[in-house]
DRENDO-1510 file (C-alpha; in Angstrom, 1 decimal, always signed):
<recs>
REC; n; res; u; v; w
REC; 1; UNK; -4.3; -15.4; +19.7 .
REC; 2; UNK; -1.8; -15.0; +22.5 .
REC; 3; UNK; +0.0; -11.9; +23.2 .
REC; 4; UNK; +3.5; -12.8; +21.1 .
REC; 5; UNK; +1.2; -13.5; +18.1 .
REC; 6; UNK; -0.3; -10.1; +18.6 .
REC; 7; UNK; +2.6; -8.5; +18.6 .
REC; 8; UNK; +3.8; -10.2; +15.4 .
REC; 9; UNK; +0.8; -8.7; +13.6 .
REC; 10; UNK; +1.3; -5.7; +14.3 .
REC; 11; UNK; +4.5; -5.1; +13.5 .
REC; 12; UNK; +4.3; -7.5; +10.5 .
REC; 13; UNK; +1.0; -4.3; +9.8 .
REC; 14; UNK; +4.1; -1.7; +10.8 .
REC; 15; UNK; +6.0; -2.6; +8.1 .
REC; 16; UNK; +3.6; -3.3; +5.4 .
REC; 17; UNK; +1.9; +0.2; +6.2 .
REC; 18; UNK; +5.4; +1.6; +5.2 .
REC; 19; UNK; +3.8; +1.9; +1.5 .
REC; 20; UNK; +0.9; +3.5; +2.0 .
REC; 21; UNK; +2.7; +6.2; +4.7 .
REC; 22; UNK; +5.1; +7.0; +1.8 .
REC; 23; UNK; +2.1; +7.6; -0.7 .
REC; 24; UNK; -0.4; +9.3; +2.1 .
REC; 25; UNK; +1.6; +11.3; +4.1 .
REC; 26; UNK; +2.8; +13.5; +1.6 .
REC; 27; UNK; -0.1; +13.5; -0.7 .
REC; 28; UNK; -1.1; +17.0; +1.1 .
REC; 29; UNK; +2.2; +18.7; +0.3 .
REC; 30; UNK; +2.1; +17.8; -3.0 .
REC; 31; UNK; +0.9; +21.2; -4.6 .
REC; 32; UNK; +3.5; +22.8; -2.7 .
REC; 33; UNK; +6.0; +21.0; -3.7 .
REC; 34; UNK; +5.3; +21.3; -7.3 .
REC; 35; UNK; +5.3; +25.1; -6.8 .
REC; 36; UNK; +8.2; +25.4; -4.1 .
REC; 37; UNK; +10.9; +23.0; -6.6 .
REC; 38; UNK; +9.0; +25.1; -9.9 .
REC; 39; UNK; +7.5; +21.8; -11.0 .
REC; 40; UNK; +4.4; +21.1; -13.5 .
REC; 41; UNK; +2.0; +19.4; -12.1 .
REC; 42; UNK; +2.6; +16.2; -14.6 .
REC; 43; UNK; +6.4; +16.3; -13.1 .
REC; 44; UNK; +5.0; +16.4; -9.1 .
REC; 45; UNK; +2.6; +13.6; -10.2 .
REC; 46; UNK; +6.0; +11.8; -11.4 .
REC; 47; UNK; +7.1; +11.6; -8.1 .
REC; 48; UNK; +4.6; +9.2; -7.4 .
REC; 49; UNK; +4.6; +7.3; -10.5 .
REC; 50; UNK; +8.0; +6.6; -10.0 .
REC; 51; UNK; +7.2; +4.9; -6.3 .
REC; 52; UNK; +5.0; +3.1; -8.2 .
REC; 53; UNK; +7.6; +1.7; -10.2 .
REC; 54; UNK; +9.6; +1.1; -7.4 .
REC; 55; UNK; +7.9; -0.9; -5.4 .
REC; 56; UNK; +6.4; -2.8; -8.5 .
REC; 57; UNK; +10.5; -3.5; -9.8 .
REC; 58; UNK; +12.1; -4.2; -6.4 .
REC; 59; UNK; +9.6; -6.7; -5.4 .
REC; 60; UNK; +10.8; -9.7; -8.1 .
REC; 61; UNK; +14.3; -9.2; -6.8 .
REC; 62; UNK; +13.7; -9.4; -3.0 .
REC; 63; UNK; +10.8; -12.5; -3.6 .
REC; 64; UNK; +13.5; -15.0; -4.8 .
REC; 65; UNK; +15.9; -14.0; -2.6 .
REC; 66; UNK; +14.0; -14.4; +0.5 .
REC; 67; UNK; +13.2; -18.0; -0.5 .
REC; 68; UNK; +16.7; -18.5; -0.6 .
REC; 69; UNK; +18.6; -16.0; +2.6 .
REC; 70; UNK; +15.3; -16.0; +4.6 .
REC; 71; UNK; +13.0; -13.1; +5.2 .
REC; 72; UNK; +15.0; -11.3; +7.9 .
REC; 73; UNK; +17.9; -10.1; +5.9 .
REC; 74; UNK; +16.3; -9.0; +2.9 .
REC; 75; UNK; +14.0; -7.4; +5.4 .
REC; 76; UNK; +17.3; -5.3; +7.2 .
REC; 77; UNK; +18.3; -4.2; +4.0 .
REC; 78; UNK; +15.2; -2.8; +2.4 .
REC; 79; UNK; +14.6; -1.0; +5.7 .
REC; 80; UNK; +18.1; +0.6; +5.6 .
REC; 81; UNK; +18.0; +1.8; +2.1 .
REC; 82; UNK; +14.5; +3.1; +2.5 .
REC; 83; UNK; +15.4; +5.4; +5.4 .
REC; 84; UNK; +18.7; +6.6; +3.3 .
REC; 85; UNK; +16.3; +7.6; +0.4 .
REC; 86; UNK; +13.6; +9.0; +2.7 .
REC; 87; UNK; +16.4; +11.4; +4.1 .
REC; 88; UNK; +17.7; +12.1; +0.4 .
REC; 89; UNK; +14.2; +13.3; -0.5 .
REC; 90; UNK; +13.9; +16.0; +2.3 .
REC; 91; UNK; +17.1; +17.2; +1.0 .
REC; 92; UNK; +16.7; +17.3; -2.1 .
REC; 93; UNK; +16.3; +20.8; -4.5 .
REC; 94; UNK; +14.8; +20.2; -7.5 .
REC; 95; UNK; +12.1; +17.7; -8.5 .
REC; 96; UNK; +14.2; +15.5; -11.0 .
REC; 97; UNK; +16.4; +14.9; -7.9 .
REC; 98; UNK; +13.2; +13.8; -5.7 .
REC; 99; UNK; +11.9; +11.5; -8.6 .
REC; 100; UNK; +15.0; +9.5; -8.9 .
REC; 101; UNK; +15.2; +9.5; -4.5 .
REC; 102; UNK; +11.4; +8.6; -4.8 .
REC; 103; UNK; +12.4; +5.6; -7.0 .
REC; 104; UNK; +15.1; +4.3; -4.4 .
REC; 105; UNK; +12.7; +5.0; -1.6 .
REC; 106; UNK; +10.4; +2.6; -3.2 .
REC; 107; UNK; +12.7; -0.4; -3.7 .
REC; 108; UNK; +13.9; -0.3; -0.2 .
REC; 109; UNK; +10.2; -0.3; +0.8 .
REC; 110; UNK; +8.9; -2.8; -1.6 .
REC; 111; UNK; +11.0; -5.3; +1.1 .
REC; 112; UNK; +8.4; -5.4; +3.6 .
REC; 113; UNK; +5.6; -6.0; +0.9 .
REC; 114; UNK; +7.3; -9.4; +0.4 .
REC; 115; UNK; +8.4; -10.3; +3.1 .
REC; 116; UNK; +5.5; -9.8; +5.2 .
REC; 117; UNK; +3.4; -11.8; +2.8 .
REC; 118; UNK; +5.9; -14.5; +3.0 .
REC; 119; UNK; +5.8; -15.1; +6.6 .
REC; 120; UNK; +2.0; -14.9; +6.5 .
REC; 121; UNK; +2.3; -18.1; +4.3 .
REC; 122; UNK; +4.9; -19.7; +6.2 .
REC; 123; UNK; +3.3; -19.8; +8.9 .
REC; 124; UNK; -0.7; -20.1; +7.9 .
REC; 125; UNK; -3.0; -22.0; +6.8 .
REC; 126; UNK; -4.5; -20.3; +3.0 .
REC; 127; UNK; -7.8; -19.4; +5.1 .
REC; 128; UNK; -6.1; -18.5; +8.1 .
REC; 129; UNK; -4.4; -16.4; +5.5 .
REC; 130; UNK; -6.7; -14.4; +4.6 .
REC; 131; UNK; -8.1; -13.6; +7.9 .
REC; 132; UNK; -4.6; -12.6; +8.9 .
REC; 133; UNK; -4.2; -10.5; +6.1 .
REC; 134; UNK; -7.3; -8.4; +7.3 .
REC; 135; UNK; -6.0; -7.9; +10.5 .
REC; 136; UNK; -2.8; -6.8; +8.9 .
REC; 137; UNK; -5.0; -4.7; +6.6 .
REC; 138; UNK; -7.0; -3.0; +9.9 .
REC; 139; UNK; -3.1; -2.0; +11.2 .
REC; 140; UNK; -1.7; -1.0; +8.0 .
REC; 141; UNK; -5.5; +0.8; +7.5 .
REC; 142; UNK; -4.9; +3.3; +10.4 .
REC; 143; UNK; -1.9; +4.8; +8.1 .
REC; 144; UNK; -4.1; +5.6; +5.5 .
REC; 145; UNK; -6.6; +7.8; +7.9 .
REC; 146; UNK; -4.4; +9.6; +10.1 .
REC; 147; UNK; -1.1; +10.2; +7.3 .
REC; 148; UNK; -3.3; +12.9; +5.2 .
REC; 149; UNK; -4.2; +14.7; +8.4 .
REC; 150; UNK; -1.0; +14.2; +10.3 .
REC; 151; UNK; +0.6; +15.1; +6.9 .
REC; 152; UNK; -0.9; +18.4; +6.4 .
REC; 153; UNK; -0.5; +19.5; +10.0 .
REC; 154; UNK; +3.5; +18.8; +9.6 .
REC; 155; UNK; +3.5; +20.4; +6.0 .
REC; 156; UNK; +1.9; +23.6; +7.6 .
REC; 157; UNK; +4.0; +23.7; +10.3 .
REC; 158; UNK; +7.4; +22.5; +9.2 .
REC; 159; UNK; +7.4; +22.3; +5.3 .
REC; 160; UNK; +7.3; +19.8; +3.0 .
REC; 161; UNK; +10.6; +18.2; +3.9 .
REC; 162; UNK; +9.6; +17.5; +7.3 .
REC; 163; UNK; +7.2; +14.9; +5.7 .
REC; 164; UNK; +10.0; +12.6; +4.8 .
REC; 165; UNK; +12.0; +13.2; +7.9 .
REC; 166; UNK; +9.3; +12.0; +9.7 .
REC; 167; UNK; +9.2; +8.8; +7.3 .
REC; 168; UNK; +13.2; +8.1; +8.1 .
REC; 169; UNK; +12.2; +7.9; +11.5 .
REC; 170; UNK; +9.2; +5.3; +10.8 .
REC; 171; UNK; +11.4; +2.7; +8.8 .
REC; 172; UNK; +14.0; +3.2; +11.3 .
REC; 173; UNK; +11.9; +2.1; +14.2 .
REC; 174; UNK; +10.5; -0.7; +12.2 .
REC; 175; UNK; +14.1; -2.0; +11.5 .
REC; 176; UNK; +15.0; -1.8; +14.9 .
REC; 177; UNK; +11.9; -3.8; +16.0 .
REC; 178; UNK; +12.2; -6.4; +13.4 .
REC; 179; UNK; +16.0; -7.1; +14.2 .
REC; 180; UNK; +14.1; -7.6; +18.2 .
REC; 181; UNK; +11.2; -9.5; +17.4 .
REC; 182; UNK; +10.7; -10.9; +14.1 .
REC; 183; UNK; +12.1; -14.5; +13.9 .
REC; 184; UNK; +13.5; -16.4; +10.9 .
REC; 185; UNK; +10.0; -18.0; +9.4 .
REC; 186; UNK; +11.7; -20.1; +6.8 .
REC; 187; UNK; +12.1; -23.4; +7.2 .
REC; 188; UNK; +15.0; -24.5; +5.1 .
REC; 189; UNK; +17.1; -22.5; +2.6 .
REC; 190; UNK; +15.6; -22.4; -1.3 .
REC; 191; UNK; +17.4; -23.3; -4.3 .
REC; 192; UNK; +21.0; -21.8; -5.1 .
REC; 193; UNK; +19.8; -18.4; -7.2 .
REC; 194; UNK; +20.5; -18.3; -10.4 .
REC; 195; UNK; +18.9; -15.7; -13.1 .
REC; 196; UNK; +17.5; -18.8; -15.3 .
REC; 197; UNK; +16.2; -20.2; -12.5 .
REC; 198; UNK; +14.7; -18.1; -11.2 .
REC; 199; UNK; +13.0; -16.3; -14.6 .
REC; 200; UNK; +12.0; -20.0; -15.2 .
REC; 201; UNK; +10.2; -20.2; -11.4 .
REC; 202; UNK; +8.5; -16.4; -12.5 .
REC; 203; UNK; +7.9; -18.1; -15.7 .
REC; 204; UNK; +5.8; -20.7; -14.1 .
REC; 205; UNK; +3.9; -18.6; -12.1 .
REC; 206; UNK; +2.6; -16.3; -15.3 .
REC; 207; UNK; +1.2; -19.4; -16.8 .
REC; 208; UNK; -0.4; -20.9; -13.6 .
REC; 209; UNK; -3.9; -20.0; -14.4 .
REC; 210; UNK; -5.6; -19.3; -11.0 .
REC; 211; UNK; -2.9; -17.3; -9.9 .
REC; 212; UNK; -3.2; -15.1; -12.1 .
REC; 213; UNK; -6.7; -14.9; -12.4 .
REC; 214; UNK; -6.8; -14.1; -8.8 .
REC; 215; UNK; -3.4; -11.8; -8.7 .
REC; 216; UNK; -4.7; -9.7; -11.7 .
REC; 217; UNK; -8.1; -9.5; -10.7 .
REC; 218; UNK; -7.3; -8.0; -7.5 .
REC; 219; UNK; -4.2; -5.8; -8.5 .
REC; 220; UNK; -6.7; -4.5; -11.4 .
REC; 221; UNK; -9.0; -3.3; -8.8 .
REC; 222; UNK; -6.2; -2.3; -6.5 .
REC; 223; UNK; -5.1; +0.2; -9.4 .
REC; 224; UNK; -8.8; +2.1; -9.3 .
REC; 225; UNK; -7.8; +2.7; -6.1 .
REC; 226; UNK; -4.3; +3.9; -6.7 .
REC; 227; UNK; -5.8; +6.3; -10.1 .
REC; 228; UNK; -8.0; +7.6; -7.1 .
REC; 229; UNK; -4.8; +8.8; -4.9 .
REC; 230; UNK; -2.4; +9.7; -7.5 .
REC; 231; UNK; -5.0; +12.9; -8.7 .
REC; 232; UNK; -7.4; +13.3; -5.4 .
REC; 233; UNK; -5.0; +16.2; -4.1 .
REC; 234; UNK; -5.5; +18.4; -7.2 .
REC; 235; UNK; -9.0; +17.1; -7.8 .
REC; 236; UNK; -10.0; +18.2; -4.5 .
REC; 237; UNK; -8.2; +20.4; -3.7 .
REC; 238; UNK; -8.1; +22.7; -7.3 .
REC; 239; UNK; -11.5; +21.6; -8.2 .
REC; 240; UNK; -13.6; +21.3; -5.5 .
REC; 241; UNK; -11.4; +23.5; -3.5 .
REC; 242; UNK; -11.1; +22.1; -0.3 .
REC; 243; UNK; -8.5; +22.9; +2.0 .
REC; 244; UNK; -5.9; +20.5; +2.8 .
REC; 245; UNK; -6.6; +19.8; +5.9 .
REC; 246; UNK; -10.0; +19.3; +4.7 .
REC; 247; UNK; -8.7; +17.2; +2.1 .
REC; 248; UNK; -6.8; +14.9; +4.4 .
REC; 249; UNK; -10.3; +14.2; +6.6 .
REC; 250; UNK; -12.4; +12.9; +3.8 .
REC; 251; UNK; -9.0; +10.5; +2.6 .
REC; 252; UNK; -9.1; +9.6; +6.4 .
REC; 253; UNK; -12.7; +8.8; +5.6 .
REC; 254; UNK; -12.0; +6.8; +3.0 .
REC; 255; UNK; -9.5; +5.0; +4.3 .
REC; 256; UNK; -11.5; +4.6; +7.3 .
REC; 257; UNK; -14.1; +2.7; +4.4 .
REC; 258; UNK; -11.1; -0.2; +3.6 .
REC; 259; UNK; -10.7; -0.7; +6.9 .
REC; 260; UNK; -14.5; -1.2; +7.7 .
REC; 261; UNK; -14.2; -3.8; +4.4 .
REC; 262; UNK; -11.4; -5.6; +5.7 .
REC; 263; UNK; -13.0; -6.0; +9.5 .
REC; 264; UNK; -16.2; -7.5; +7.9 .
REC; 265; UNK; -14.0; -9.5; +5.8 .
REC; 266; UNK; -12.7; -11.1; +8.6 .
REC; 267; UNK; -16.5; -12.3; +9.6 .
REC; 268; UNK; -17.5; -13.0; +6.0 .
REC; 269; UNK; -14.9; -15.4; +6.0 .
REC; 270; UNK; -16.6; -17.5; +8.6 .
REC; 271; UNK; -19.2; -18.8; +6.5 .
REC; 272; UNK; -17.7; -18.5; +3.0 .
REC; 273; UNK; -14.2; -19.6; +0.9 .
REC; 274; UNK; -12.4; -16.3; +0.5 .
REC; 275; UNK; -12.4; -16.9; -3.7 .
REC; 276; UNK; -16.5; -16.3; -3.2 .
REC; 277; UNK; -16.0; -13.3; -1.0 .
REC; 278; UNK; -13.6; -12.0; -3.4 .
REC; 279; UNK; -16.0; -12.3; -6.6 .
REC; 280; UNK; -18.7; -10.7; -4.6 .
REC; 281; UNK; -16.2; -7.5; -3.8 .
REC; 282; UNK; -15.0; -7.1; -7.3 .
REC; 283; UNK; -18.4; -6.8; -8.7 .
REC; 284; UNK; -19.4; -4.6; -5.7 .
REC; 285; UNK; -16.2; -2.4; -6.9 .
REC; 286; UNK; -17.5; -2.5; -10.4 .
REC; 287; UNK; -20.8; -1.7; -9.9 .
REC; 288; UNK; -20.2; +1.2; -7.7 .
REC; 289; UNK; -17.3; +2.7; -10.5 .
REC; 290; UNK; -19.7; +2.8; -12.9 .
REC; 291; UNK; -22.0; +4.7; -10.4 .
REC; 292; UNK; -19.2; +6.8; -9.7 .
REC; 293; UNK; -18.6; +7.0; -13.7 .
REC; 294; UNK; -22.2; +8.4; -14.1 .
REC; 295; UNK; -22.7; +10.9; -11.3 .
REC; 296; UNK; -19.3; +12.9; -12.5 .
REC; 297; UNK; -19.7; +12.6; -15.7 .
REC; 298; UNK; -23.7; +14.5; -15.3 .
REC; 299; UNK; -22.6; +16.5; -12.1 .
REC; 300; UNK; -25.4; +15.0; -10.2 .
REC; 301; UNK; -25.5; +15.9; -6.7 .
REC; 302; UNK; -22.7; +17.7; -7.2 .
REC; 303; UNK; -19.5; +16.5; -4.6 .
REC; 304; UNK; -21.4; +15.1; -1.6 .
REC; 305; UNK; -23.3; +12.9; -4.2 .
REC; 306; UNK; -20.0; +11.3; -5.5 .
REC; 307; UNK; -18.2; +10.7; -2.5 .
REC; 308; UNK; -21.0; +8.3; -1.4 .
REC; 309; UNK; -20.0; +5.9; -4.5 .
REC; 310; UNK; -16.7; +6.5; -4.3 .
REC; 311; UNK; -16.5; +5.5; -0.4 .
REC; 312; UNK; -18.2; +2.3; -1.4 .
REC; 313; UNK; -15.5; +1.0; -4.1 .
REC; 314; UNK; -12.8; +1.8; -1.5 .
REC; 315; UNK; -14.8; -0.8; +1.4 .
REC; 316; UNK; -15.2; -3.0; -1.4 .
REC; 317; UNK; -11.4; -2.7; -1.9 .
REC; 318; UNK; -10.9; -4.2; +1.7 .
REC; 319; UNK; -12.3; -7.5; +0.7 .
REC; 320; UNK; -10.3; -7.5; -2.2 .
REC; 321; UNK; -6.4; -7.4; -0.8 .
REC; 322; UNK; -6.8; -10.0; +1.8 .
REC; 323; UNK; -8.7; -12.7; -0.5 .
REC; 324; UNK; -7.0; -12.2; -4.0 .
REC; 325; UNK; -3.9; -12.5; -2.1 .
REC; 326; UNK; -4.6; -15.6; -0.1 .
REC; 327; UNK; -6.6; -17.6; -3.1 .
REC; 328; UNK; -3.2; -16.5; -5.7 .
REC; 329; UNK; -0.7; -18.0; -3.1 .
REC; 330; UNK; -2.6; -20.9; -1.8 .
REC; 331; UNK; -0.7; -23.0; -4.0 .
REC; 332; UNK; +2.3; -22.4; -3.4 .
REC; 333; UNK; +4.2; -22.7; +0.1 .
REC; 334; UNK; +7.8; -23.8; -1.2 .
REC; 335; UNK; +7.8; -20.4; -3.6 .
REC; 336; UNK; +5.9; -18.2; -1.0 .
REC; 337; UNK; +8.5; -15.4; -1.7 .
REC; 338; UNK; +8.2; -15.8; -5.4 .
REC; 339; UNK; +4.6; -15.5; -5.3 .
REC; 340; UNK; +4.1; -12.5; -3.6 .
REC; 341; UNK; +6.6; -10.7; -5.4 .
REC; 342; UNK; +4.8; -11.2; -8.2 .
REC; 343; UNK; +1.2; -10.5; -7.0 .
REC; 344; UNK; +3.0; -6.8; -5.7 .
REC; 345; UNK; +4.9; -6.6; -9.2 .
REC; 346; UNK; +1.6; -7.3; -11.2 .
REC; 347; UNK; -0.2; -5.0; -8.1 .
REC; 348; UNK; +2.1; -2.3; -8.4 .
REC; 349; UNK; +3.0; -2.3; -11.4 .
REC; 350; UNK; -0.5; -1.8; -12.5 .
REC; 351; UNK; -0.9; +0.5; -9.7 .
REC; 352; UNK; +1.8; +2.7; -11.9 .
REC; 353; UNK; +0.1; +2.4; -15.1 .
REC; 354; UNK; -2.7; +3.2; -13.4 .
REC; 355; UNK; -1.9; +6.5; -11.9 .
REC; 356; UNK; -0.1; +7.6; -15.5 .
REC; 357; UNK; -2.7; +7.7; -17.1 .
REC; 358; UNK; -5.2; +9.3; -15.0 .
REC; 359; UNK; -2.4; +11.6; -14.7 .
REC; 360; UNK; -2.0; +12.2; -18.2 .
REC; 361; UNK; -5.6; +12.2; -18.9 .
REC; 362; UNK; -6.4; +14.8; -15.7 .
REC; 363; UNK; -8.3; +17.7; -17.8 .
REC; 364; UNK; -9.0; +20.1; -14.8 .
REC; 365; UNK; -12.0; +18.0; -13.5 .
REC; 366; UNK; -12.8; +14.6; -11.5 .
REC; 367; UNK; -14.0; +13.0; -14.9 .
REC; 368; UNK; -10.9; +10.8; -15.5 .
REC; 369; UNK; -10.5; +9.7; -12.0 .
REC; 370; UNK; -13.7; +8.8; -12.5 .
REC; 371; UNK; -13.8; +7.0; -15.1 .
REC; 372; UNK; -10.5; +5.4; -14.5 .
REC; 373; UNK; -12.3; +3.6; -11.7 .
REC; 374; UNK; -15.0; +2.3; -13.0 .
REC; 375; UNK; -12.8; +1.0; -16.1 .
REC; 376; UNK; -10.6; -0.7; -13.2 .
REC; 377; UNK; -13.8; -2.6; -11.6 .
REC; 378; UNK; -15.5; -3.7; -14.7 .
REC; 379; UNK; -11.7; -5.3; -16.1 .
REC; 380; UNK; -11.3; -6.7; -12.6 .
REC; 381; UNK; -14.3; -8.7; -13.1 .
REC; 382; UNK; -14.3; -9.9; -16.9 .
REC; 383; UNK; -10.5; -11.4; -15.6 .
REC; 384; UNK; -11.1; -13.1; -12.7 .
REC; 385; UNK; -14.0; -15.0; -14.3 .
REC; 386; UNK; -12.2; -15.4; -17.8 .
REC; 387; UNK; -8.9; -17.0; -15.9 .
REC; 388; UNK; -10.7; -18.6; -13.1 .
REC; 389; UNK; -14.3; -19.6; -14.5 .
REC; 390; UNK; -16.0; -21.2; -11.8 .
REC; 391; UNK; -13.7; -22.9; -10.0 .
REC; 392; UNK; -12.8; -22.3; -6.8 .
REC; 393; UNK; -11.4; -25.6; -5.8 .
REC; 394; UNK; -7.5; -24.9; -5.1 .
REC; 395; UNK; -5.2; -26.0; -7.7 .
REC; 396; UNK; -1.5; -27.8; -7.7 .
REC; 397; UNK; +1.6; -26.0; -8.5 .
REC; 398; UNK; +3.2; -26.3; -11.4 .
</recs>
């Protein structure tokens, strides 16, 4: 890998890491900004549901598009109206106002999801894919350890609204960077859009069997993850009563789990087809979420009895991303924007319905979390082997 390859990564990591930074870095603040804007705690939670949304809308619009513009543009713009929302949301007074802003934050940011997993496929190889997708995955992983921390100490310091300053400033740095050193990756200009062709192309892609038993399977498992952020705040925090910056060191922890997944990914993938070392995750995630299930549900052990299950799903998580992705998109290198809009829709989307209803199920304790997991990992499972079977040799396109 030479040096302008290295660079490509990581920024290609810098502006796929933009999701999780808007989900992360705030996660800290979020009981105070329920209190400080006179919020419930159903209408803080909202506010991330509604980035859920976001990114899981946005992404079917800037997929098609991309196959027919290029990446960069669509790129440009998502950036730009990410940063505008970002800087809406640290100005804004009441919470209805910061749902709505949260929502526009998210499809300007939803761009980089795309895009990023377009150029990956224009320019690798399906295995190469995947590999690449773990490095991205160990860049994009250091926002997930250092955003609850970093979060909590600006928070403290600042307030609340300095969060999302600081997130203006991230997307406007990746913007600038990208309009220096990320080239044009497609090849030739798609088909003229046109809404019935391109629901017809999305069409296609729901009925193409081992995409979606790969897409589903690992955006199923990817929503345990995201039922597991959208309450850990108040579950650790109000429950098990932990500070917040001791709350953003075991999510650093965590975090610091998917990355140690995706890194040993990248070795697994030496001797095995990334749709084997993606079955052997998901049942590693299910497994362990029904460990997780059991030990909350009796209060075993108590807290530092959980956490040891619950870091375990999230490793198993960073086999999941970079294989699902590459085995749903192998396919498929003339729709490469298509397709991953679709596996972030379906991802995010999930992801959404995910964190509602742990949300709306949150009782006080760490039992629906819990359970919301382990429901995650088992489903995972039973739909990757009900759409795929055993086969694992790559089909045609449609």
């Amino acid at each position: 890998m030479d040096a302008i390859e290295r660079r490509r990564i990581l920024l290609l990591g810098a502006i796929i890491a933009i999701a999780p930074l808007s989900i992360d870095l705030y996660l800290p603040a979020l009981p105070t900004i329920q209190s400080h804007l006179g919020a419930t705690e159903a209408e803080a939670q909202l506010t991330l549901s509604a980035y859920f949304l976001g990114l899981a809308l946005g992404q079917l619009f800037y997929g098609p598009i991309s196959d027919r513009i290029g990446r960069r543009k669509p790129l440009f713009f998502g950036l730009a109206l990410y940063a505008g929302s970002a800087l809406g949301c640290a100005l804004a007074t009441d919470i209805d106002s910061l749902i709505v802003l949260r929502l526009l934050q998210a499809l300007g940011g939803c761009s980089g999801m795309v895009i990023v997993r377009a150029v990956v496929r224009d320019l690798y190889t399906p295995q190469d894919m995947a590999r690449v997708l773990s490095l991205l995955l160990l860049v994009m992983g250091v926002a997930p350890i250092l955003a609850p921390v970093f979060g909590s100490w600006i928070f403290v310091a600042f307030g609340w609204q300095a969060v999302f300053i600081i997130l203006v400033l991230y997307a406007v740095g990746c913007l600038v960077a990208s309009a220096r050193l990320l080239p044009e990756t497609l090849a030739s200009p798609g088909e003229t859009l046109r809404f019935g062709r391109v629901l017809s192309g999305y069409l296609r892609l729901l009925r193409h069997r081992r995409f979606m038993g790969y897409a589903l399977s690992g955006g199923i498992a990817q929503s345990g993850m995201f039922a597991y952020i959208a309450v850990s705040s108040f579950v650790f925090i109000d429950v098990y009563g932990l500070s917040p910056t001791e709350y953003g060191l075991l999510f650093g922890v965590n975090a610091f789990g998917l990355i140690l997944g995706s890194q040993l990914n990248n070795r697994a993938l030496r001797r095995f087809r990334s749709e084997q070392v993606l079955k052997a995750a998901l049942t590693a995630f299910a497994v362990f979420g029904v460990v997780l299930a059991v030990v909350i549900w009796t209060g075993l052990g108590g807290l530092s009895l959980a956490l040891v299950p619950l870091w375990c799903c999230i490793t198993s998580l960073g086999f999941t991303f970079p294989n699902s992705t590459a085995a749903a998109m192998a396919p498929f290198g003339d729709r490469a924007g298509m397709a991953a809009a679709l596996i972030g829709t379906l991802q995010y989307g999930l992801a959404a319905l995910a964190s509602s209803v742990v949300a709306h199920l949150h009782d006080g304790t760490a039992k629906p979390m819990a359970l919301t997991i382990a429901a995650c990992g088992v489903l995972s499972v039973v739909v990757l082997r009900v759409l795929t079977g055993k086969t694992v040799v790559a089909l045609k396109a449609e």
